[in-house]
C-alpha positions as CSV (number, residue, x, y, z in Angstrom):
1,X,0.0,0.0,0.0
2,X,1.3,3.2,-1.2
3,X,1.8,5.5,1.7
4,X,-0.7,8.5,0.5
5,X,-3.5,5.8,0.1
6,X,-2.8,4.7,3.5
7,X,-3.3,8.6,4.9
8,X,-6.7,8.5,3.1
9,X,-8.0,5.5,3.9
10,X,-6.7,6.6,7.7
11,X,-8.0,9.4,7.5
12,X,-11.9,8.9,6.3
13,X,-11.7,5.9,8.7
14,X,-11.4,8.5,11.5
15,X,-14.2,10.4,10.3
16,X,-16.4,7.8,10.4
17,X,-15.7,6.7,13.4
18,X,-16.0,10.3,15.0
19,X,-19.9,9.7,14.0
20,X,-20.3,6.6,16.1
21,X,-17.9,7.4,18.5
22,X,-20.0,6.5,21.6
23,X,-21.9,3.0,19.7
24,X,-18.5,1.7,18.4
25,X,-17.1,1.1,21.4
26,X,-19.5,1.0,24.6
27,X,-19.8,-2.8,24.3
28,X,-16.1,-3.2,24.7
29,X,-16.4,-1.2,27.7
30,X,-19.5,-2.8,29.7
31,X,-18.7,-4.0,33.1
32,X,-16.9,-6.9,33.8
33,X,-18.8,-7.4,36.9
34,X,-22.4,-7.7,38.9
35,X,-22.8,-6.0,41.9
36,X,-26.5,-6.1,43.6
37,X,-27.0,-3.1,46.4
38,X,-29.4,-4.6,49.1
39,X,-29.3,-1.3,51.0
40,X,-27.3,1.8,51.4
41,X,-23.3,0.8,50.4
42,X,-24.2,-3.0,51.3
43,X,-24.5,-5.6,48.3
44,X,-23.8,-8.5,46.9
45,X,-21.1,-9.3,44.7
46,X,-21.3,-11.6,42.2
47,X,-18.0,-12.1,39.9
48,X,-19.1,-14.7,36.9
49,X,-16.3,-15.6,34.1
50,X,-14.4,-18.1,33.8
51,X,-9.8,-18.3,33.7
C-alpha cells in the first residue's frame, strides 16, 4: 500500500468513526462485573467468568 493511500483511507476511517464514537465502542467497555446493592453501600457481589 502506497503510503498516500494509506493517509486516506486513515484518515476517512477517523471520520467515520467520530460519528459513532459512543456506539462503536461501549460494548467493549461494559462492566466486567455484577454487583446487587441490598441497601445503602451493602451488596452483593457476584464475579461470573471463567480463567
Amino acid at each position: 500500500m502506497q503510503r498516500r493511500k494509506f493517509i486516506q483511507n486513515s484518515a476517512m476511517a477517523m471520520a467515520l468513526l467520530s460519528f459513532y464514537k459512543s456506539e462503536a465502542f461501549a460494548s467493549n467497555f461494559a462492566k466486567a462485573y455484577q454487583f446487587k446493592a441490598l441497601r445503602n453501600d451493602v451488596g452483593v457481589f457476584m464475579e461470573q467468568g471463567g480463567t
